[in-house]
C-alpha positions as CSV (number, residue, x, y, z in Angstrom):
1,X,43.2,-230.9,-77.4
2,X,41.1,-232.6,-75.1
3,X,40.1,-232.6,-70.9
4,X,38.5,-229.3,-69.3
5,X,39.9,-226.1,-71.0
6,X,41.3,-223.2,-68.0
7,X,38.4,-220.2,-67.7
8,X,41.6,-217.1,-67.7
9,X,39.2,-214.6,-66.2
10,X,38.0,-214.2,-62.3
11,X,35.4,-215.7,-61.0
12,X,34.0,-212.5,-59.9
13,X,33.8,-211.3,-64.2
14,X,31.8,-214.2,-64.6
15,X,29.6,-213.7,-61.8
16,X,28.9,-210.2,-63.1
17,X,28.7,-211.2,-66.6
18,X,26.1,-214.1,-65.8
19,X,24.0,-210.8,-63.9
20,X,24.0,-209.2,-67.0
21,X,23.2,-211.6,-69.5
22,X,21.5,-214.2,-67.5
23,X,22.7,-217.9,-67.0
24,X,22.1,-219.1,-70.6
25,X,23.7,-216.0,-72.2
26,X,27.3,-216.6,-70.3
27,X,29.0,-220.1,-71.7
28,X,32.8,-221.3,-70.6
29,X,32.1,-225.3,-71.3
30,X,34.4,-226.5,-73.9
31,X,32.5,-226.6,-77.1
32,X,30.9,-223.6,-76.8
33,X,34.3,-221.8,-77.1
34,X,36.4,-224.2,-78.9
35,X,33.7,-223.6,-81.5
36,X,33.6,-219.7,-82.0
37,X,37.0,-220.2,-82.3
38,X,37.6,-221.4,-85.9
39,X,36.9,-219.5,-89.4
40,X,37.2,-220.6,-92.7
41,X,40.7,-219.5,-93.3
42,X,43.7,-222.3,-93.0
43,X,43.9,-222.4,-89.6
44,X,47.2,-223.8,-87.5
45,X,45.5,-227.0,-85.6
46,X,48.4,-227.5,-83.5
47,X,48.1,-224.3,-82.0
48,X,44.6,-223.9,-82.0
49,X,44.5,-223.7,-78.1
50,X,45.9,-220.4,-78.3
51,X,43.0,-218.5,-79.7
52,X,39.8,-220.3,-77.9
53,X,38.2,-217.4,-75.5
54,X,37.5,-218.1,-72.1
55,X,34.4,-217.0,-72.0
56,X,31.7,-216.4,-74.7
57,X,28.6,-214.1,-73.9
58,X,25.4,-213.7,-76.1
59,X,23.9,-210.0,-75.1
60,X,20.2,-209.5,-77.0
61,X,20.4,-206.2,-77.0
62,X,22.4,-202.8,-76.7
63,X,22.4,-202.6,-73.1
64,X,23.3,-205.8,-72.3
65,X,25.8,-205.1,-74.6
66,X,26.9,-202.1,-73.0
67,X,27.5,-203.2,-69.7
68,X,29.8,-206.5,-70.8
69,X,32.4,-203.9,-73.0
70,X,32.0,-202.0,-70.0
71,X,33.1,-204.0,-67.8
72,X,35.5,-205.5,-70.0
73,X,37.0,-202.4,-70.0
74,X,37.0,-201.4,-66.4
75,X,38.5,-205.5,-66.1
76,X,41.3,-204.7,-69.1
77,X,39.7,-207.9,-70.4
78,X,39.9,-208.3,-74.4
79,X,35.9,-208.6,-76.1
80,X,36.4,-209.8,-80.1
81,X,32.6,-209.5,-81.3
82,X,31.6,-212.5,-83.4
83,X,28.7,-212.8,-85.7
84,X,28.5,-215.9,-88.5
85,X,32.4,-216.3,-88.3
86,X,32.6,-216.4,-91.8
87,X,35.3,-214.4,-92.5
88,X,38.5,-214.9,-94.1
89,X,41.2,-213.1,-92.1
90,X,40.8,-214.1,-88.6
91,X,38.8,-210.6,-87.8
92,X,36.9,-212.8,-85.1
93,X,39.4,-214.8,-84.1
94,X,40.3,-214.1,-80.1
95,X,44.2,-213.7,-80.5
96,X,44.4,-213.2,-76.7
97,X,41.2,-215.3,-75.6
98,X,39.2,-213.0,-73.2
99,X,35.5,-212.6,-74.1
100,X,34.1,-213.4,-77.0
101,X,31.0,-211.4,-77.9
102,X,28.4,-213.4,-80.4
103,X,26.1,-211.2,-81.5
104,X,23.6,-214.2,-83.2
105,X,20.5,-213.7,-80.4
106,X,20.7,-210.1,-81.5
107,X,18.7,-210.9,-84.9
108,X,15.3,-208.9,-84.5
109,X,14.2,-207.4,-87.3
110,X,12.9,-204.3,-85.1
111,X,11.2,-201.8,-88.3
112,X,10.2,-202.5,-91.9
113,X,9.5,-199.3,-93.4
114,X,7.8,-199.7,-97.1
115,X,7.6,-196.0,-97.5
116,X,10.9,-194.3,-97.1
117,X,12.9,-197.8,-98.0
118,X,14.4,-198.8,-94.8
119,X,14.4,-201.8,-92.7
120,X,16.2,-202.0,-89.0
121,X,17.9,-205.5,-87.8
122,X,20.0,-206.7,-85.1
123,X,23.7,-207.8,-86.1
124,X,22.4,-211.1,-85.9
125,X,20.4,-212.1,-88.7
126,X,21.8,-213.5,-92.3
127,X,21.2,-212.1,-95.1
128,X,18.7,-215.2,-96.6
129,X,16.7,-215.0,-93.1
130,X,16.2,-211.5,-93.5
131,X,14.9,-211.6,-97.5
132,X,12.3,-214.5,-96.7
133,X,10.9,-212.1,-94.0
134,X,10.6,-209.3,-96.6
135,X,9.7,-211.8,-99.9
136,X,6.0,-210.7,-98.9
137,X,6.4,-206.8,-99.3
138,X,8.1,-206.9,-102.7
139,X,11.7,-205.7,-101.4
140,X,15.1,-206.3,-100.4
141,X,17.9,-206.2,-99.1
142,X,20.4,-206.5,-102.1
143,X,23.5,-207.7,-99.9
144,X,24.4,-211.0,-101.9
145,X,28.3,-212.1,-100.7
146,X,29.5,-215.6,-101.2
147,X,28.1,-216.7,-98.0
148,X,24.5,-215.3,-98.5
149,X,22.3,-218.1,-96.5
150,X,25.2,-218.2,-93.4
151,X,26.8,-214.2,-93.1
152,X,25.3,-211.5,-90.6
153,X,24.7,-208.0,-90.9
154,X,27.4,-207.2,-88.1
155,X,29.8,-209.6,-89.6
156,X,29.1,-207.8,-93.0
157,X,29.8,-204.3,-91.6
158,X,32.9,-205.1,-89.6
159,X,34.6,-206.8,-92.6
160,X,33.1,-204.1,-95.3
161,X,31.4,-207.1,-97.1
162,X,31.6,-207.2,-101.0
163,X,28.2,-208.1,-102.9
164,X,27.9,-210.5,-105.5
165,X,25.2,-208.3,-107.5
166,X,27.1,-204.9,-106.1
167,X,27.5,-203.7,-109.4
168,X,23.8,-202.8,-109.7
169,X,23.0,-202.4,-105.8
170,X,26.1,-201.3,-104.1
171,X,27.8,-203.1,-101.5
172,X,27.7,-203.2,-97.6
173,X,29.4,-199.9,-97.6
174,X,26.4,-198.5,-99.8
175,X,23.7,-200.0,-98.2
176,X,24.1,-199.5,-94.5
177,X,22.5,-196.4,-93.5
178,X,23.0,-196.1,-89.7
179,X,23.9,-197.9,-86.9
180,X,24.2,-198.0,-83.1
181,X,27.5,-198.7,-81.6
182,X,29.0,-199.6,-78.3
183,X,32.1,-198.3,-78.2
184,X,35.0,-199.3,-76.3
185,X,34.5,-197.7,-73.2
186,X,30.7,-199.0,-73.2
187,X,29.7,-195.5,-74.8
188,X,26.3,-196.5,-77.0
189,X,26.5,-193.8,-80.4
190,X,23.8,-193.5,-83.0
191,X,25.8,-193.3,-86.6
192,X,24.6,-192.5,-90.3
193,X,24.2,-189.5,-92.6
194,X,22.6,-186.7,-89.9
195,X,20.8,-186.9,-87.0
196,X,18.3,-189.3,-88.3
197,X,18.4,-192.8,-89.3
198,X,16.8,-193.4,-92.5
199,X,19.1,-190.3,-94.5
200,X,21.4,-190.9,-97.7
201,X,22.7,-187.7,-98.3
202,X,23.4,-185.0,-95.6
203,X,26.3,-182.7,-95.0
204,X,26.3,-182.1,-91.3
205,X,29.8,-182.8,-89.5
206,X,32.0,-186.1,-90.2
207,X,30.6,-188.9,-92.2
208,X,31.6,-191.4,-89.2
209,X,29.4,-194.4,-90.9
210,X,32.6,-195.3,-93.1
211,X,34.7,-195.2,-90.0
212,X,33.1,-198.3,-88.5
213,X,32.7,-200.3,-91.8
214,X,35.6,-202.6,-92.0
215,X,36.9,-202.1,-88.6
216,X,36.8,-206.0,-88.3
217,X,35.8,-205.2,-84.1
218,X,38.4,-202.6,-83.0
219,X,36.8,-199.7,-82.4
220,X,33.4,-201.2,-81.0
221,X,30.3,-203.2,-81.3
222,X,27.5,-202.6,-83.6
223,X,23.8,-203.5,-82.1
224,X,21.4,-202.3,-84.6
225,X,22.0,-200.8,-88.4
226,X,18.9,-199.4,-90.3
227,X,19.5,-200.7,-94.2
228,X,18.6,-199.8,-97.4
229,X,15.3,-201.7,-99.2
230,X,15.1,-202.0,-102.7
231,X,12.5,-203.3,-105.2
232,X,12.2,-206.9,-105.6
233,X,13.7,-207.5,-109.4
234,X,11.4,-208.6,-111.5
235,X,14.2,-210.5,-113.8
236,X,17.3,-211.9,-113.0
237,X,19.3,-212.9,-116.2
238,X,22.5,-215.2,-116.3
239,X,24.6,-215.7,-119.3
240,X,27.5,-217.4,-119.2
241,X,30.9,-217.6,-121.8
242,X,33.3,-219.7,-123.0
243,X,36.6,-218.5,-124.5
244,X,39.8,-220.3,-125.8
245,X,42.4,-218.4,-124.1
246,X,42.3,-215.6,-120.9
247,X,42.9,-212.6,-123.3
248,X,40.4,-212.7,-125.1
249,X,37.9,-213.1,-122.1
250,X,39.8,-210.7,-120.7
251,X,39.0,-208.2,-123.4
252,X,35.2,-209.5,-123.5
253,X,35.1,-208.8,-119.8
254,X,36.2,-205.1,-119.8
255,X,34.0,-204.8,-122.8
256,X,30.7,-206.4,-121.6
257,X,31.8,-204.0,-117.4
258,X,31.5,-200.7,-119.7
259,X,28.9,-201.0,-121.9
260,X,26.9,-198.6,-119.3
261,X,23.8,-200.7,-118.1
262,X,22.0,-199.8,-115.3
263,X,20.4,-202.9,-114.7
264,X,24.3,-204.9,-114.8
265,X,24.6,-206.8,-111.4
266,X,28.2,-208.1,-112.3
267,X,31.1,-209.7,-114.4
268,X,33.0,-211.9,-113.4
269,X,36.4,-213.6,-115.2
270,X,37.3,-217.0,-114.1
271,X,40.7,-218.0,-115.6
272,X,42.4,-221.2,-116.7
273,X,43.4,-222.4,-113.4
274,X,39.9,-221.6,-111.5
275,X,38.4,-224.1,-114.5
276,X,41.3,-226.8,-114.3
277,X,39.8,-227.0,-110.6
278,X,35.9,-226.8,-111.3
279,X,36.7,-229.9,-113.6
280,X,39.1,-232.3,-111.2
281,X,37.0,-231.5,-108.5
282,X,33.7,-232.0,-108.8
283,X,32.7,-228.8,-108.2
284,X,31.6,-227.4,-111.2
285,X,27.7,-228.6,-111.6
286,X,28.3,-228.1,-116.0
287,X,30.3,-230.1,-117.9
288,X,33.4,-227.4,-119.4
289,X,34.9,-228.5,-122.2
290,X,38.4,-228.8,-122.3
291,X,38.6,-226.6,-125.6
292,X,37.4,-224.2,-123.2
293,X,40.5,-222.1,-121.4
294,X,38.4,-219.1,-119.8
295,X,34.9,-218.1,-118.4
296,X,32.9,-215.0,-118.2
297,X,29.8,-214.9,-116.3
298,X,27.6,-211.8,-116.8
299,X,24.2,-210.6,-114.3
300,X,21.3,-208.4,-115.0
301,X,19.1,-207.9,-112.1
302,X,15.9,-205.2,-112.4
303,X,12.6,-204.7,-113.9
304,X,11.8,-206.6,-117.0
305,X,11.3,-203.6,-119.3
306,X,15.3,-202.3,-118.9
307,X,16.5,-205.7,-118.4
308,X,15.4,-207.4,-121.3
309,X,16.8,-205.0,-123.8
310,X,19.6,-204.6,-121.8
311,X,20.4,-208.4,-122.3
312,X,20.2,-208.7,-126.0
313,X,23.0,-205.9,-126.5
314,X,24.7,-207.7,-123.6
315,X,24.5,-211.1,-125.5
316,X,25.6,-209.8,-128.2
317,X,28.6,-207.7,-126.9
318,X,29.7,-211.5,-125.7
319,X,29.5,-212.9,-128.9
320,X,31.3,-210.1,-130.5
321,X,34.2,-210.2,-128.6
322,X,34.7,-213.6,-128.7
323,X,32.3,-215.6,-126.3
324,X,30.8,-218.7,-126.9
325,X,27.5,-218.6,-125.2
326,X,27.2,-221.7,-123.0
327,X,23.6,-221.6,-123.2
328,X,20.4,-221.3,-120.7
329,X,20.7,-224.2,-118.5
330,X,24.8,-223.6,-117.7
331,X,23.8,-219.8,-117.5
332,X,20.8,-220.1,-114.9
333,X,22.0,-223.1,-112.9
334,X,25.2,-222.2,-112.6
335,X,24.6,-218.6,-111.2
336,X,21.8,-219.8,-109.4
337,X,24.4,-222.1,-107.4
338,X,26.8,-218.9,-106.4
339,X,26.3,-219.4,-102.8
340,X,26.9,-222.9,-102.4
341,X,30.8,-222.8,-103.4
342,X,31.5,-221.1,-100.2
343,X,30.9,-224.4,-98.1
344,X,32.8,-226.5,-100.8
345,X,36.0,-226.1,-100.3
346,X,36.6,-228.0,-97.3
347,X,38.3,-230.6,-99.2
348,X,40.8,-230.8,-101.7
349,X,43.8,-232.4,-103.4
350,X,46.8,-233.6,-103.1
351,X,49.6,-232.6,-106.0
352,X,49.3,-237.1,-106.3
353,X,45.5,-236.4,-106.8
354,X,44.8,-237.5,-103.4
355,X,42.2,-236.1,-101.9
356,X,42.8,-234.5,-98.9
357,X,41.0,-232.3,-95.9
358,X,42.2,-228.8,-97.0
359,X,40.8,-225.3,-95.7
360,X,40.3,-222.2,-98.2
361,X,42.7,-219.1,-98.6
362,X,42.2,-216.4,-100.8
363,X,43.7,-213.3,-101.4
364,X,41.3,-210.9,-102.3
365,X,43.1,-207.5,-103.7
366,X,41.3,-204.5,-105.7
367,X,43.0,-204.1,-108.7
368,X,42.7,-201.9,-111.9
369,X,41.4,-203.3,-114.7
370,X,44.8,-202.7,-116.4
371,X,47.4,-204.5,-114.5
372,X,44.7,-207.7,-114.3
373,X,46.7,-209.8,-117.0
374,X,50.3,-208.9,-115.2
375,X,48.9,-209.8,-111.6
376,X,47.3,-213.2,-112.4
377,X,50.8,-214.4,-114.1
378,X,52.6,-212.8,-111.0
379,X,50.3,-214.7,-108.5
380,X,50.3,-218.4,-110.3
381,X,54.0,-218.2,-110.6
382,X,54.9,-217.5,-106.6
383,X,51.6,-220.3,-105.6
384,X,53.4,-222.7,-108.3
385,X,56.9,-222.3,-106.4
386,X,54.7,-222.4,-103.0
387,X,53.5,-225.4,-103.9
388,X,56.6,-227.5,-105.4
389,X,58.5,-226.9,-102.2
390,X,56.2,-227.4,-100.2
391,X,53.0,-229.8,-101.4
392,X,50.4,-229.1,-99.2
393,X,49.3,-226.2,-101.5
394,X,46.8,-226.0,-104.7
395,X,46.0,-223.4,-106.5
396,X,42.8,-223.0,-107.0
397,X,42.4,-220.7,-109.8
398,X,41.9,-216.7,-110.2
399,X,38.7,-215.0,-110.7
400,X,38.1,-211.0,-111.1
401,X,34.9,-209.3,-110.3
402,X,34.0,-206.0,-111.3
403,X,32.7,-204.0,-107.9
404,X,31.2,-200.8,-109.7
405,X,28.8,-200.2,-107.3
406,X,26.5,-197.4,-109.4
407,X,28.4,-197.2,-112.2
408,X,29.8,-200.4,-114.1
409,X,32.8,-199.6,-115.5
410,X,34.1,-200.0,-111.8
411,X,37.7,-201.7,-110.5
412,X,37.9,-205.1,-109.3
413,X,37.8,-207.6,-106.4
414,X,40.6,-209.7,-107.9
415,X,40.8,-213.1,-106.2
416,X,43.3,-216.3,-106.0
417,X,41.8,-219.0,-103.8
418,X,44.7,-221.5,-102.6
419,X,44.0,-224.6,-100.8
420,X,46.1,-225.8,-98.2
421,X,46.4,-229.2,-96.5
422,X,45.6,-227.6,-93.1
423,X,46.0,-230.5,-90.8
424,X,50.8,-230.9,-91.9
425,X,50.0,-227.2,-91.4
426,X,53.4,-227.6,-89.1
427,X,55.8,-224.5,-88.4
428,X,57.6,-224.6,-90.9
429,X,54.6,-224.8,-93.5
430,X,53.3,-222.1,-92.0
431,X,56.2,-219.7,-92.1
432,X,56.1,-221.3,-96.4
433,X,52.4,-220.0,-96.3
434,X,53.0,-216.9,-94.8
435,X,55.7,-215.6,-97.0
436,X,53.6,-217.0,-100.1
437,X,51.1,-214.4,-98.6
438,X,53.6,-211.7,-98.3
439,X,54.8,-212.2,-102.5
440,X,51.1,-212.3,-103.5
441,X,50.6,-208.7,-101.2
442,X,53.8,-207.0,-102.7
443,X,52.3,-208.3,-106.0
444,X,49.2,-206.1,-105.3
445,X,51.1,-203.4,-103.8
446,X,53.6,-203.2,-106.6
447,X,50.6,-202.6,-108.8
448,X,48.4,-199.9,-106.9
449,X,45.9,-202.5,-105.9
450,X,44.7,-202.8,-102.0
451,X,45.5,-205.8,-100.1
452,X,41.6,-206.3,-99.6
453,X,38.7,-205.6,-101.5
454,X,36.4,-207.3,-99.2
455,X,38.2,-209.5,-96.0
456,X,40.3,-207.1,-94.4
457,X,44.2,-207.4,-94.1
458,X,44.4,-208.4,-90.4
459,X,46.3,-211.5,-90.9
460,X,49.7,-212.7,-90.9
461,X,51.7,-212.2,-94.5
462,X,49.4,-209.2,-95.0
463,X,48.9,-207.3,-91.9
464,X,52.3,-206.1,-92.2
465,X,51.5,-204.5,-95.4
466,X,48.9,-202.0,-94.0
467,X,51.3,-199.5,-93.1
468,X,52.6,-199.4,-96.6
469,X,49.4,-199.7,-98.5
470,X,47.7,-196.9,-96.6
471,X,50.6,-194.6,-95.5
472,X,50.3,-191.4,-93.3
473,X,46.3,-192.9,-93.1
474,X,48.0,-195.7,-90.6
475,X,49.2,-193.3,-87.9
476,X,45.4,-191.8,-88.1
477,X,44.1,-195.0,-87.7
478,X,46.7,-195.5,-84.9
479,X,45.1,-192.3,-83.5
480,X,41.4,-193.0,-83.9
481,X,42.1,-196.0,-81.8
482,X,43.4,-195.0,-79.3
483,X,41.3,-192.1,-78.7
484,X,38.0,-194.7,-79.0
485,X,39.8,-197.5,-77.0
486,X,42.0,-196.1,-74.9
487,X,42.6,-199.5,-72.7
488,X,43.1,-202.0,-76.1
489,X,40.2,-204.1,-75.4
490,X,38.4,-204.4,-78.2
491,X,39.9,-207.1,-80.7
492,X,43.9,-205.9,-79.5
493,X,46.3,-208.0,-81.9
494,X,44.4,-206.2,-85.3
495,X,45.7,-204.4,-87.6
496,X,48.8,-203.5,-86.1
497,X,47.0,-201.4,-83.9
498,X,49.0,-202.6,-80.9
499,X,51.7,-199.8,-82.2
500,X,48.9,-197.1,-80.8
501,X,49.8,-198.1,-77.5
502,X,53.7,-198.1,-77.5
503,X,53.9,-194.9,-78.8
504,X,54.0,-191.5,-77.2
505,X,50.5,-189.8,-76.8
């Protein structure tokens, strides 16, 4: 794709757009677009023209916000907001260019309150950024995804973001209090329990909050949240597990997810194929033996007087259902590296061993703890068929996480991350991917699981699926849209949600 990429929108948008948000906050040059236009997910390079925006704008605040969906929506013009990007199912992807709304100047931390727990931020700040600022007061934030040092708070509410230490904290769900939104028309709406903005329990009218996390930029743009602050932990402890076969780590985990502490961050299971590719590619930073066929990694997180009891029955419910403690250094170093495997996999290998440029699907279902053993069988076997035909697949392994945000004994985000040679993504690989996707989803579906536990579902080979999964819930959805959006500017291609439009009022 090379020479000057065509502007779609009028010259008198731009001109109005540049009014609002000044001459460095309006971009159309070619790598300003071309770059807000990729996301981690495999990605179809030889059609990549088709979803570069024509314009991007960076508002810094809600008013300048305001006016561009405004206007947007006066002009029919399509606005997909944008934060890190770091999502897996295209949710900032501009499927019909139009403007493309990053929200990354929008990172003021605007109110740390140390007595009633709250701090308020713009979309725009990470996660890390935001827990160096409030290292000195003794809190944080306890929003901990895969993507920690990179991720956003908008990005995080419009996906409904999964934390890695959720299971003692919450998730983004849990810990987002309020919010400001700009809705589609250009409407700006204060969110959260009540009238105010620091409340975590009231009873007053609709809980809206929950309408807007998740809504990967349909139904609006959020400017400012107000966020939950919790004590700095005192401890963090890591212990790590080694078992010969997935059954009985599989038995350890749901063991070790119910013994009822508090202070229990999470537990995760990574299975045979997830180790097979820690050790071919590098990536693990501890040697595994191959005797070993199965991992379980456990995390405490609180103060030191419930965590430190709370670890030696922890330990030993390990070791008594069949773990072989890998010891201190794997334990801490290894869970102390959790956020760097998100930028890894940006390279992989060939079924020949060669090693290749490959982007980073997953499939990211809630699932039971029941039907965990049936699924992962399931979901090797179709990526093993996938991948024979094919050959620019790899399966990257399975891992299951319990969520049990407040109470550990909670379902899980059950994960199988595929890699796939992205750049003989041709066609007729794609339309291979696609229905891999669409066997792994009735998989989940077949089940009772959810086709997302933490990306959304707004992709090809699962965005079909939404209808089934969620039922007569789809044609409220379908409703809710079109009441809040009634021109289809905000993110239109999503969730189906086109269907709002072609139907009958």
């Amino acid at each position: 794709m090379t020479g000057v990429l065509p502007v779609g929108i009028a010259d008198h948008v731009i001109d109005e757009l540049l009014a609002i948000c000044g001459d460095d906050g309006v971009r159309v040059d070619r790598p300003a677009r071309v770059n807000r236009t990729r996301v981690p997910a495999p990605f179809r390079v030889h059609r990549w023209a088709e979803h570069v925006p024509d314009v991007v704008v960076l508002p810094r605040s809600t008013e300048q916000t305001a006016e561009v969906v405004r206007l947007a929506n006066r002009e029919r013009i399509p606005v997909v907001p944008r934060a890190a990007g770091t999502g897996l199912t295209d949710g900032a992807t501009p499927l019909r260019h139009g403007i493309l709304l990053d929200v990354k100047r929008m990172n003021q931390i605007r109110d740390i309150d140390l007595v009633d727990r709250t701090v308020t931020v713009g979309p725009g700040i990470s996660m890390l950024k935001l827990n160096e600022v409030l290292r000195p007061h003794g809190v944080i934030y306890p929003d901990d995804p895969a993507s920690y040092p990179c991720s956003m708070v908008g990005g995080r509410i419009g996906t409904g973001g999964w934390s890695l230490i959720g299971a003692r904290y919450g998730h983004t769900r849990d810990l987002v209090m309020s919010m400001t939104v700009v809705l589609p028309t250009g409407d700006v709406v204060q969110v959260g329990e009540g009238g105010g903005r620091k409340l975590r329990k009231a009873s007053t009218g609709f809980s809206l909050k929950q309408l807007f996390m998740g809504h990967e930029g349909t139904l609006g743009v959020v400017t400012e949240a107000t966020l939950e602050l919790v004590p700095r932990p005192e401890v963090e402890f890591a212990a790590f597990f080694g078992y010969p076969d997935y059954r009985t780590a599989y038995a350890s985990t749901g063991a070790l997810a119910k013994s009822g502490f508090a202070t229990l961050a999470g537990v995760v299971l990574f299975d045979e194929w997830k180790l097979a590719y820690l050790r071919r590619d590098d990536e693990a930073y501890i040697e595994q033996p191959e005797s070993l066929r199965a991992v379980v990694a456990l995390a405490a997180y609180g103060n030191r007087d419930e965590v430190t009891p709370a670890a030696r029955a922890l330990m030993r419910i390990g070791r008594e259902t069949g773990g072989d403690y890998l010891g201190d250094e794997v334990s801490q170093g290894d869970w102390a590296a959790r956020h760097d495997r998100y930028a890894i996999p940006l390279h992989g290998r060939a079924p020949d061993g060669q090693v290749v440029p490959m982007s980073w699907h997953c499939e990211d279902a809630a699932l039971n703890y029941s039907v965990l053993p049936q699924v992962r069988e399931e979901w090797h076997a179709i990526v093993a068929r996938h991948r024979e035909r094919y050959g620019i697949f790899d399966d990257w392994g399975m891992f299951a996480y319990t969520n049990g945000a407040y109470k550990p004994w909670g379902d899980y985000l059950v994960e199988i991350d595929v890699g796939i040679w992205e750049q003989r993504l041709d066609d007729e690989a794609w339309e291979g991917w696609v229905n891999c996707k669409r066997e792994i989803t009735e998989v989940t579906l077949k089940y009772g699981g959810s086709i997302s536990a933490c990306h959304g579902a707004s992709r090809e080979g699962d965005v079909e699926y939404v209808p089934t999964e969620l039922g007569g819930a789809f044609d409220v959805m379908k409703q809710i849209k079109r009441t809040l959006d009634p021109n289809n500017v905000m993110n239109p291609g999503k969730y189906l949600l086109d269907q709002a439009y072609e139907e009958t009022p």
